[in-house]
Each structure stands twice: as C-alpha cells, then as structure tokens.
Backbone as CSV, one residue per row, in Angstrom:
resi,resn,N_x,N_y,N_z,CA_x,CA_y,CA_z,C_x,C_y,C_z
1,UNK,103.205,128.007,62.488,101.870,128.552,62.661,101.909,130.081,62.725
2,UNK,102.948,130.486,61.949,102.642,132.285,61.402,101.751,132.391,61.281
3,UNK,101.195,133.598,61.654,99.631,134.271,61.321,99.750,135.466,61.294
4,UNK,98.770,135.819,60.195,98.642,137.222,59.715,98.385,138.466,60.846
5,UNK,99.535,139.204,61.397,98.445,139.822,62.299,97.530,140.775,62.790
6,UNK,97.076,141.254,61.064,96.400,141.972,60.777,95.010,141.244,60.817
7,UNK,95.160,140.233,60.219,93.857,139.162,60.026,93.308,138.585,61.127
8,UNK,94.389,138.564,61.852,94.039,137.586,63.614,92.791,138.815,64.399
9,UNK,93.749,140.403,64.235,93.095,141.235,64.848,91.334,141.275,64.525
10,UNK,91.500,141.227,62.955,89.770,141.704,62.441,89.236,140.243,62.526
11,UNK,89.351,139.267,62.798,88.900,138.101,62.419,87.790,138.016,64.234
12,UNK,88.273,138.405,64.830,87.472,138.733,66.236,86.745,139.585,65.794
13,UNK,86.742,140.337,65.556,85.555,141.580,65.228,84.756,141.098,64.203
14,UNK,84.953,141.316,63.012,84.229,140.324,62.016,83.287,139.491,62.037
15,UNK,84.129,138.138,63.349,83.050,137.332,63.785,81.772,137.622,64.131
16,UNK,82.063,138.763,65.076,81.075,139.272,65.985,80.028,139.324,65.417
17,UNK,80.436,140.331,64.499,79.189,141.415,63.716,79.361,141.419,62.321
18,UNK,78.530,141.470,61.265,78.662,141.651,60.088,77.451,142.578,59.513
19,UNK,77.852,144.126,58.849,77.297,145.082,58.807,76.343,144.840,57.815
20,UNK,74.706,144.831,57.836,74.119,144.639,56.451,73.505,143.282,56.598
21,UNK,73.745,142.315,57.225,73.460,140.757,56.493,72.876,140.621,58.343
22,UNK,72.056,139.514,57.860,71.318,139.101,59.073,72.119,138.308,59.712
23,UNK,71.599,138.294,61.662,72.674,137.325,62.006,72.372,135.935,61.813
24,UNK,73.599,135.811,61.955,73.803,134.027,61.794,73.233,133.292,63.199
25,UNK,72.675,132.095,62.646,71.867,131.250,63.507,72.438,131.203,64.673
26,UNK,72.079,130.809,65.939,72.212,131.029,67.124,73.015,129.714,67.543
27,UNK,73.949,129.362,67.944,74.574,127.833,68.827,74.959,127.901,69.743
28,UNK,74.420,126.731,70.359,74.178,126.161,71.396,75.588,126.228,72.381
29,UNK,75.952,126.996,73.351,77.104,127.128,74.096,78.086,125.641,74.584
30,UNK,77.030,124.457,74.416,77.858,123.030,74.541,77.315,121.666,73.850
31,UNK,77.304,121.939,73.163,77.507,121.482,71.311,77.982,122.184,70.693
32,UNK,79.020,120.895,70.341,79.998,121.216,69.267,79.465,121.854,68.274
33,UNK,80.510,122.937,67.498,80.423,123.467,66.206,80.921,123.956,65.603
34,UNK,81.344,124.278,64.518,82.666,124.834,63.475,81.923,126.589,63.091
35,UNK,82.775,126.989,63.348,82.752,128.340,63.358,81.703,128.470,62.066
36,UNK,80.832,130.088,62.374,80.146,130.184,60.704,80.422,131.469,60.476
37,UNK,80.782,132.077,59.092,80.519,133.310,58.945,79.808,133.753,57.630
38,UNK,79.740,134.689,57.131,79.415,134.930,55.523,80.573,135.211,54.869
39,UNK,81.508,134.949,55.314,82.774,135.533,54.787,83.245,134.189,54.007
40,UNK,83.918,134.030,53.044,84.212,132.485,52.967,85.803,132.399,53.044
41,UNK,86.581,133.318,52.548,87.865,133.622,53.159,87.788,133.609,54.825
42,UNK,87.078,133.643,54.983,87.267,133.952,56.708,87.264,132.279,57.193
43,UNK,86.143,131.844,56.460,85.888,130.253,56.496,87.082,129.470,56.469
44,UNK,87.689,129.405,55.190,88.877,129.063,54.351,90.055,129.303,56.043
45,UNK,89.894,130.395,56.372,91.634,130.899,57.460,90.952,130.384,58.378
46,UNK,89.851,129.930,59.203,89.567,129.211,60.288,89.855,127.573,59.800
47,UNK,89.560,127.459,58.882,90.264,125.892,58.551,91.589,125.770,58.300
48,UNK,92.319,126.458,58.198,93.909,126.784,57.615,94.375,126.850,59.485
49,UNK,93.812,127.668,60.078,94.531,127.377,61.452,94.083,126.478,62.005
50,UNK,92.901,125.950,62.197,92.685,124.615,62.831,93.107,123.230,62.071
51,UNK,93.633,123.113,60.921,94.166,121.966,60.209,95.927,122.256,61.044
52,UNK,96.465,123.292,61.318,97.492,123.658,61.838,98.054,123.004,62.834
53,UNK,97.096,123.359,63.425,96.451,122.654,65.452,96.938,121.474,65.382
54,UNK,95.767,120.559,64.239,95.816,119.201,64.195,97.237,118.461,64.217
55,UNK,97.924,119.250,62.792,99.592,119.084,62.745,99.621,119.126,63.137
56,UNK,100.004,120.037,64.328,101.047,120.059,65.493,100.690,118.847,66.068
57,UNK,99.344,118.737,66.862,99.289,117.794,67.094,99.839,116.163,67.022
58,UNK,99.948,115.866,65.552,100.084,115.075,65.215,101.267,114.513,65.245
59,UNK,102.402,115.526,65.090,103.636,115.543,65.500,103.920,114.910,67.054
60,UNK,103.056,115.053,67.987,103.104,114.572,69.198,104.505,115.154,69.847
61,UNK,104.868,114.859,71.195,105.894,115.624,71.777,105.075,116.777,72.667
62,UNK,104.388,116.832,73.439,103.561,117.508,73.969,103.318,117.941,75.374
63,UNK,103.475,118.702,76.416,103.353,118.088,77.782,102.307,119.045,77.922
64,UNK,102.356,120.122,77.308,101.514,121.533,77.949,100.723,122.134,76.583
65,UNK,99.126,121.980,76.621,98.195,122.780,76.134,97.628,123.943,76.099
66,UNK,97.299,125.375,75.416,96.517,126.099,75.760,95.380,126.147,75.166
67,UNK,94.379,126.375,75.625,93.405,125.928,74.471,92.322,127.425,74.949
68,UNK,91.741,128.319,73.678,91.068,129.173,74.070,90.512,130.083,72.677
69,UNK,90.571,131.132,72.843,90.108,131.969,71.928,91.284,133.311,71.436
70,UNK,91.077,134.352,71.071,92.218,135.230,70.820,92.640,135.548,71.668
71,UNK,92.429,135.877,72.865,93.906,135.910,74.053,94.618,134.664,74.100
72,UNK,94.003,133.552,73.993,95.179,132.289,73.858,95.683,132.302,72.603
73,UNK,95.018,132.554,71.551,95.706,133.211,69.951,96.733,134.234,70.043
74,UNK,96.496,135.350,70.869,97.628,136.026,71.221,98.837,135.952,71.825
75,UNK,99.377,134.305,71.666,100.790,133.905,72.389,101.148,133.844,71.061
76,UNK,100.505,133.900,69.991,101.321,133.867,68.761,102.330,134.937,68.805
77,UNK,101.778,136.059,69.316,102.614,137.610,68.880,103.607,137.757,70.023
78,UNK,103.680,136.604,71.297,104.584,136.850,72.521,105.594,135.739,72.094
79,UNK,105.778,134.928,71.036,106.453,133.620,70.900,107.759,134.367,71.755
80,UNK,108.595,134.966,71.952,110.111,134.715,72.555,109.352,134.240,74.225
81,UNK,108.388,134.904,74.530,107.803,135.096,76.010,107.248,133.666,76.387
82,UNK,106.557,133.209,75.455,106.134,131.743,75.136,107.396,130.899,75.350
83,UNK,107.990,131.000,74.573,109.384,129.798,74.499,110.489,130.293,75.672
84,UNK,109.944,131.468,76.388,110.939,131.351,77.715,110.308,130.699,78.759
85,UNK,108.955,130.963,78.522,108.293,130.914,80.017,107.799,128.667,79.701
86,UNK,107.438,128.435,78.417,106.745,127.272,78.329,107.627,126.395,77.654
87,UNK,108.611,126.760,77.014,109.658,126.000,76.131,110.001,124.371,76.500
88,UNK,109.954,124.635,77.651,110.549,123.217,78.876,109.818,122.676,78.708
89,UNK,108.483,122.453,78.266,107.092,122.014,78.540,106.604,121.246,76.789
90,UNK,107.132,121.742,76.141,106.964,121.561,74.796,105.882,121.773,74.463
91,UNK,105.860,123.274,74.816,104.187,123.823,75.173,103.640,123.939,73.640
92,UNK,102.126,124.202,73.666,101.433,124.791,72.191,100.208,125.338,72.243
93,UNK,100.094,126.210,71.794,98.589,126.998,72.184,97.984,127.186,70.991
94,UNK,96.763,126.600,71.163,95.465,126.328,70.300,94.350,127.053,70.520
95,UNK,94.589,128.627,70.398,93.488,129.501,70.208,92.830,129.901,68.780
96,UNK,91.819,130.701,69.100,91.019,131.144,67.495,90.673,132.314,68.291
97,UNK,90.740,133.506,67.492,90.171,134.571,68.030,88.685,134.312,67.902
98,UNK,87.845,135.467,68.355,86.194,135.066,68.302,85.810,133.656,68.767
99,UNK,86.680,132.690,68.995,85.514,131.341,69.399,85.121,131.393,70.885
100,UNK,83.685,130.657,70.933,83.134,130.398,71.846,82.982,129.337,72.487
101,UNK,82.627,128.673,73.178,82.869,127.211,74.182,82.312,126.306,73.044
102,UNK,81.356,126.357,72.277,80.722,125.564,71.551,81.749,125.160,70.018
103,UNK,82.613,126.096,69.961,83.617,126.385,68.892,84.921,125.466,69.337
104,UNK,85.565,125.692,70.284,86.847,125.153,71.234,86.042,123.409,71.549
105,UNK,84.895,123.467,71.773,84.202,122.091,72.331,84.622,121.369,70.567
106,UNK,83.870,121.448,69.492,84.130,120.699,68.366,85.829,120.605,67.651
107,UNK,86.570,121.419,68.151,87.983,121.571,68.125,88.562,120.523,68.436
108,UNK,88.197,120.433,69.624,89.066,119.132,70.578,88.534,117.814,70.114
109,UNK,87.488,117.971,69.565,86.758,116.730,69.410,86.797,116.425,67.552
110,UNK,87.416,117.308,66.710,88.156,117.174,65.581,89.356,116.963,65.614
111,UNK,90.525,116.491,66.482,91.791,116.295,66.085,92.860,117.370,66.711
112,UNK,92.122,117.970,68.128,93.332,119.154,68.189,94.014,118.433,69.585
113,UNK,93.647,117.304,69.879,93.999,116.453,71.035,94.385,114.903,70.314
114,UNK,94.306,115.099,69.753,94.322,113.499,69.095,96.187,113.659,68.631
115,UNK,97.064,112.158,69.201,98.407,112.075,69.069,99.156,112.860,70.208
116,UNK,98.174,113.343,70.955,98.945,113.845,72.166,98.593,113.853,73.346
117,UNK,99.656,113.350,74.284,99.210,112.929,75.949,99.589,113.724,76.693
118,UNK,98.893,115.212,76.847,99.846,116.466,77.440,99.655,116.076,79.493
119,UNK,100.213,116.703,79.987,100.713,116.809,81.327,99.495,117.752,81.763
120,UNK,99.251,118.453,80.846,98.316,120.239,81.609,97.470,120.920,80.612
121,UNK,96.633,120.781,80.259,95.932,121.371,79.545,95.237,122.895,80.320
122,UNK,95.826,124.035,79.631,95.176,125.227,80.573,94.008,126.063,79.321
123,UNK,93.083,125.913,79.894,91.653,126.685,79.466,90.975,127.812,80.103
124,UNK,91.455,128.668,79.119,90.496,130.139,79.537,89.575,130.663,78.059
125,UNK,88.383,130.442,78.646,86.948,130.791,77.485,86.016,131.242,78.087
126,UNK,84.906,131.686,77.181,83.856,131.861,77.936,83.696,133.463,77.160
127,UNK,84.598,134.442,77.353,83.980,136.015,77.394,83.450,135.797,75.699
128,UNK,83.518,135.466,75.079,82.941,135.632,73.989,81.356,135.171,73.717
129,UNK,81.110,134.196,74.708,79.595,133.404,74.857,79.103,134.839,75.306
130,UNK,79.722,135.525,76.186,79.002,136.344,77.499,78.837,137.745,76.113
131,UNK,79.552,138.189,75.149,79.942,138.946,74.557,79.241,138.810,73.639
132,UNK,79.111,138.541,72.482,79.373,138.244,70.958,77.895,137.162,71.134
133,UNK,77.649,136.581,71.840,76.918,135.128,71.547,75.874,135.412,72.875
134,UNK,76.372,135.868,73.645,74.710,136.573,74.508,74.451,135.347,75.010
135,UNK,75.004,134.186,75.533,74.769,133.195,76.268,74.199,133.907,77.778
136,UNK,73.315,132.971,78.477,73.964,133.230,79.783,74.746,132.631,80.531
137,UNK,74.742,132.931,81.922,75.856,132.599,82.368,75.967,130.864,82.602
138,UNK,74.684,130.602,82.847,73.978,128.869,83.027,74.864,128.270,82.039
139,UNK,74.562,129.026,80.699,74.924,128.301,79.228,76.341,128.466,78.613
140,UNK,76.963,129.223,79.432,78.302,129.327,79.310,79.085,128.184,80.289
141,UNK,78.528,128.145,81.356,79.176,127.090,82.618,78.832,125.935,81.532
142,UNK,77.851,125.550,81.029,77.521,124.124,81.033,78.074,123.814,79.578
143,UNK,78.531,124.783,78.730,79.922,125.172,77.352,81.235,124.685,78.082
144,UNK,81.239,125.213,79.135,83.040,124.309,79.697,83.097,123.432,80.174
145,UNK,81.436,123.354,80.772,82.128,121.852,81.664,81.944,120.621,80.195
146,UNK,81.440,120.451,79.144,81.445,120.021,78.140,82.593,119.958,78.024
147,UNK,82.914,121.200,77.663,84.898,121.019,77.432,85.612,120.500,78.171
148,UNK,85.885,120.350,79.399,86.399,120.046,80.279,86.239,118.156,80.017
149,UNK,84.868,118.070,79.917,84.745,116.525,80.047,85.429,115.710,78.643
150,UNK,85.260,116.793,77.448,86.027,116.489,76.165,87.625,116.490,76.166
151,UNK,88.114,117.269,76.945,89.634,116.789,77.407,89.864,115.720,77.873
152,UNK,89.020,115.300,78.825,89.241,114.307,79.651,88.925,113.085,78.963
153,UNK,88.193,113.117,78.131,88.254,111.723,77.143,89.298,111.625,75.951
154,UNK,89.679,113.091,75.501,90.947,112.563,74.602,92.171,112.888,75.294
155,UNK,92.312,113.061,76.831,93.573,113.420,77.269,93.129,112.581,78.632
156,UNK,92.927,111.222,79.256,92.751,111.010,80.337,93.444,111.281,81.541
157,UNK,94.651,111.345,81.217,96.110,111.816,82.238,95.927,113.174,82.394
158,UNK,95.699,113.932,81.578,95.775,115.557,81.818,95.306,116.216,83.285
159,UNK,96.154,116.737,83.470,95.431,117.979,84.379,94.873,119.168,84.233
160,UNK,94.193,119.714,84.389,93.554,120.665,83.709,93.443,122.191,84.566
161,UNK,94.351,123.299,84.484,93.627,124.638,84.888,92.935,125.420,84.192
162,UNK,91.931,125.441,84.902,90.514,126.055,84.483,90.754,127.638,85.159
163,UNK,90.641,128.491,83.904,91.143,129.723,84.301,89.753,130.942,84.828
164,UNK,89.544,131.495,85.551,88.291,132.180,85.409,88.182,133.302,84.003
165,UNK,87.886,133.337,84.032,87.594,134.172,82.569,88.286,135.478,82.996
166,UNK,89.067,136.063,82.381,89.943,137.196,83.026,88.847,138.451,82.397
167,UNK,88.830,139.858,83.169,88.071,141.083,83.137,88.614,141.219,81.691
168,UNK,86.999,142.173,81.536,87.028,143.148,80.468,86.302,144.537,81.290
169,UNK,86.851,145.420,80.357,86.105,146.945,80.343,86.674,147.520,81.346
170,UNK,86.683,148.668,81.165,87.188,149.657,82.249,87.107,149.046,83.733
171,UNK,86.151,149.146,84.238,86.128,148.076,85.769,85.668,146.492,85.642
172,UNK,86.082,146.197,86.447,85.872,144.499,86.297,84.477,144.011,87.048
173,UNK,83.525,144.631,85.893,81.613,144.547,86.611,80.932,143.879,85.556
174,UNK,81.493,142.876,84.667,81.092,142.131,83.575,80.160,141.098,84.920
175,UNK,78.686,141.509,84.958,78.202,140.519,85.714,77.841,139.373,85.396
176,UNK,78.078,139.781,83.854,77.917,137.982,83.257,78.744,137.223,83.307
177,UNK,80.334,137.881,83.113,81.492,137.176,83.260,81.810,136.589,84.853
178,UNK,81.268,137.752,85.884,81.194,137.080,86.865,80.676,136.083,87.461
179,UNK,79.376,135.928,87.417,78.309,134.956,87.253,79.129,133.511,86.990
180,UNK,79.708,133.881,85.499,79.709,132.338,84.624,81.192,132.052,85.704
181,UNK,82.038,132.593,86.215,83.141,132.551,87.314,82.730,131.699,88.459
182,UNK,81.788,132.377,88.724,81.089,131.661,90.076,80.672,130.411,89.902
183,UNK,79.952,130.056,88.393,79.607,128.588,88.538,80.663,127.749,88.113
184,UNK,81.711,127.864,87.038,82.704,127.224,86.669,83.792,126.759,87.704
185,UNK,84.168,127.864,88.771,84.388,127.600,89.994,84.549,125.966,90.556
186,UNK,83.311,125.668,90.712,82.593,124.553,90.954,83.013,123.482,90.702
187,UNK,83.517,123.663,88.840,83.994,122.080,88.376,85.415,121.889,88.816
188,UNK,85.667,122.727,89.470,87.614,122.152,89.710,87.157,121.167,91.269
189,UNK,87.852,120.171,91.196,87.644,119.033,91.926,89.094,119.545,93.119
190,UNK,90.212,119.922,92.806,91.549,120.006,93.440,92.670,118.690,92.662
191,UNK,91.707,117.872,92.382,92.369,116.552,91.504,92.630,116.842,89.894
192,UNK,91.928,116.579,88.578,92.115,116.347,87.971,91.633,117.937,87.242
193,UNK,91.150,119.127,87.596,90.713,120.264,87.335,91.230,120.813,88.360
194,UNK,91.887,122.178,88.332,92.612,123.196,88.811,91.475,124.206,89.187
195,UNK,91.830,125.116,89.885,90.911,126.527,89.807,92.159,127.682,89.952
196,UNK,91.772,128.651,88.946,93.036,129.732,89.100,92.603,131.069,88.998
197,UNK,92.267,131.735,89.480,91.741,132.936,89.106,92.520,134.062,89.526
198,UNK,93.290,135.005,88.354,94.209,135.846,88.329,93.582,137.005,87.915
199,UNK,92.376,137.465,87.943,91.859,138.371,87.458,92.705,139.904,88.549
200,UNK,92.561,139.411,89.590,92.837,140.862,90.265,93.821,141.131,89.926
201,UNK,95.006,139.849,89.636,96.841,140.775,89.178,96.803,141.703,87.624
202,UNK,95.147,141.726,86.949,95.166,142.782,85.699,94.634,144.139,85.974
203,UNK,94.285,144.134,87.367,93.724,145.412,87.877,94.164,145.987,88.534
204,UNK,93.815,147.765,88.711,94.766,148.591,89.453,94.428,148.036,91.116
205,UNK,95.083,149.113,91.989,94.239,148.928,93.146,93.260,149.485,93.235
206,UNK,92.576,150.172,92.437,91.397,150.761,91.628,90.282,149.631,92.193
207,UNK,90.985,148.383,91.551,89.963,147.859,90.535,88.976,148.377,89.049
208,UNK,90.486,148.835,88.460,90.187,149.064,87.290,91.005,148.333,86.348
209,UNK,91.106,148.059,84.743,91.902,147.631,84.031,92.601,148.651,83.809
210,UNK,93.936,148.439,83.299,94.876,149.785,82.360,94.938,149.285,81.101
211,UNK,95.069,150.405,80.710,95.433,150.130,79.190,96.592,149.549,78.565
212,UNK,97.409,149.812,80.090,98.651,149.078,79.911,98.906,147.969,79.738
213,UNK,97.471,147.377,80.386,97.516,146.069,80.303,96.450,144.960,79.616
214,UNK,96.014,146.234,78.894,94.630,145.206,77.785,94.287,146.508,77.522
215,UNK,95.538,146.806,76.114,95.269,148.340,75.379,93.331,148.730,74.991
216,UNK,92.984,147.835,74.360,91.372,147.789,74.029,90.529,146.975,75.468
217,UNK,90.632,146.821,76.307,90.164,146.760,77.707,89.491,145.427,77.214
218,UNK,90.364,144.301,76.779,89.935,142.975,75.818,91.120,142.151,76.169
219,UNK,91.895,142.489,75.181,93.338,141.376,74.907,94.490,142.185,75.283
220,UNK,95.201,141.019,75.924,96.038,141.346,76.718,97.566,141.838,75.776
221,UNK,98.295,143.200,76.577,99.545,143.658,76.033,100.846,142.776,76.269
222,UNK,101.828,142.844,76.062,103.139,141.939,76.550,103.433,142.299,77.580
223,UNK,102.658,143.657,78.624,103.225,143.052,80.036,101.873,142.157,80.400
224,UNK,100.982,142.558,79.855,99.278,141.716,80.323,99.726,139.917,80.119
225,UNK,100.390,139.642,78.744,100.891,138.251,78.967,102.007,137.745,79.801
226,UNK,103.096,138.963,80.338,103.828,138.144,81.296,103.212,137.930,82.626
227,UNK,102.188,139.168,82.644,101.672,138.503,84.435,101.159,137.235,84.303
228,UNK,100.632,137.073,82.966,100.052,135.774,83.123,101.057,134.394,82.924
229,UNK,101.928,134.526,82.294,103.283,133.875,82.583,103.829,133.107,83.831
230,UNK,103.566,134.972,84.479,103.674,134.567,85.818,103.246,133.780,86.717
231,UNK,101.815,133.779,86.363,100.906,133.434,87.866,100.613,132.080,87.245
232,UNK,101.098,131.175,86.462,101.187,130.336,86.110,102.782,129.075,86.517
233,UNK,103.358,129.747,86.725,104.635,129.310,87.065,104.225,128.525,88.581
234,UNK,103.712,128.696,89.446,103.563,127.787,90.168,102.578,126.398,90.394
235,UNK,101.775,126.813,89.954,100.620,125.607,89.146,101.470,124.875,88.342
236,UNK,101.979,125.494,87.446,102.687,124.491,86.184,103.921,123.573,87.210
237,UNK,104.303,124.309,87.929,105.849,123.076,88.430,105.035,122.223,89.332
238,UNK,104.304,122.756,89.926,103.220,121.565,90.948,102.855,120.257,89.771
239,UNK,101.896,121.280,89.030,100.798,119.640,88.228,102.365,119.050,87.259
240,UNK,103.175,119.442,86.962,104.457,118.765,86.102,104.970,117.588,86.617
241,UNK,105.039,117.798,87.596,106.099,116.935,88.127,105.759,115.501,88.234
C-alpha cells in the first residue's frame, strides 16, 4: 500500500476546495458515502486505496485496526515507527486523507472489515466534518457513533478506542472540535468503547501546538506520531490481552 506522497499531501486539500466549480452537494455526517470530487483521477486514487484496504483485509491475520482520515493515512510515511510500535499486533491502518465520518462510515460497511476479527479497532475522525464539511458538533457526534455501531456489527469482539479528535491551529480553541469531544466522550461505555484523549501531550505548557509537532498546525510530524505511539502503549497491552 505505497502511496504517492505527493498525492496523499494535495488529495486533503483538493478535497476541501476546488477553485472555480461550485461546491459539491452537502452529506450527511452519518450516512454512508463514497467520497465525491470533480476530479476523476482523484476518484480513480480513492478507489485504488480503498480496494487496497479491502485486500488487506481479505488476507485476514489481523488483531489491530486504525481507521481514520490523513493523520491515520499518515502512518504510511512512519512505516519503520508503525512496525516497531504495532508489528506484534499485525496492525493496519485504513486512513484517506480528507474523509469525513460519513466517508470512514461507508468504508467499513464496503469491505474494509470484512475477513477480519481484529482485537482493537482505534478511531480518530471528526476534524474534517468540523473543517472542510461545516458539520456541527451534534452532526459530527452522531457521524461516530454510526461508526462506532458499524464496527461493532462487522467486528463484534472488537474493542474499540475512541480517540478525541486531537488539536488543530496554533492554540487548541477549535470550539467545534471541542464541543464534538465533549459529546463523543459519552459513547465510551469502559467495556466495549475506550475513551482516550491525548490532546494535551501535542501541546506546549503554553497550550499551544509546535510546529514541531504538526509542522502545518494539522498533521502530525514523526515526533507528533511517536507521542502518539506512545500514549497508546498502555491501552493496547490492557484491551490485547
């Protein structure tokens, strides 16, 4: 699952916005849906990586999921960091840059869970509803817990950490991102849904982001993915075992 990573980068932006052409119809934060753009190459490489997914899938051998958008797309570019930290796990991460809960929701429910009975499925989404798609925060919560319930029917065993949506922008005052934090919160039971929220280990004692650690105050750098490495290592040996 090489990827271009020139293409990975603009394929988030792209999504967003397209200069000249009207926007594209509005969807629904929890209903399913396959990405749209005007691009048809762009079309074409969102089906080329999600037919990918499926493979892997299909291959089975599975214990550990990531499932998300281009920061979970961005373990592509950490693979040695990946295969130190998740290797044991026969981990695989199933991101798309630009997708939104409604995008990741028809994913799982096309074949990116199907042939595999993972141990942990970990989900972090959402800033792109809050971003790019102007959800609110109501319609972003009720985008995961969709997802959440779509794991749970093609993964019944799974455990699931539900990640809070990690900061963007110079200070961490995304009140939408916060908001949709506060209600997602909610769906972790302690049983079969996790709650993890690592947002403060990306901030100074500021409470600011660095650049050090999400160069574009967005996606995370290779030390931004080992903290998260990190703060994962104890959740993961708990729900494993």
């Amino acid at each position: 699952m090489k990827l271009n990573s020139l293409l990975w980068v603009v394929t988030f932006f792209i999504s967003g916005c397209v200069a000249g052409r009207p926007s594209l119809p509005p969807q629904p934060a929890d209903v399913p849906a396959k990405r749209q753009s005007y691009d048809a190459s762009l079309l074409k490489w969102f089906d080329r990586l999600h037919e990918s997914y499926v493979a892997r899938a299909q291959q089975g051998n599975v214990q550990l999921v990531f499932l998300g958008d281009s920061i979970t797309q961005g373990w592509e570019q950490q693979a040695d960091l990946f295969n130190k930290e998740f290797g044991m796990y026969n981990a695989v991460h199933f991101g798309v840059g630009g997708d939104c809960t409604q995008h990741v929701l028809w994913r799982i429910q096309n074949g990116e869970l199907d042939g595999i009975q993972p141990k942990v499925v970990v989900l972090m989404i959402g800033t792109n509803n809050s971003g790019i798609a102007e959800n609110s925060p109501e319609e972003v919560a009720a985008g995961i817990k969709k997802i959440i319930e779509g794991i749970q029917l093609k993964a019944p065993q799974a455990k699931i950490i539900l990640h809070a949506i990690f900061p963007r922008a110079r200070e961490d005052e995304d009140a939408k991102n916060v908001a949709v934090n506060h209600l997602i919160q909610k769906l972790a039971d302690g049983q079969r849904v996790h709650w993890l929220d690592i947002r403060r280990q990306f901030l100074t004692p500021q409470g600011e982001l660095s650049y050090e650690i999400m160069p574009d105050l967005l996606h995370l750098s290779s030390k931004g993915y080992q903290i998260w490495a990190d703060q994962l290592k104890t959740p993961l040996a708990e729900l494993m075992k």
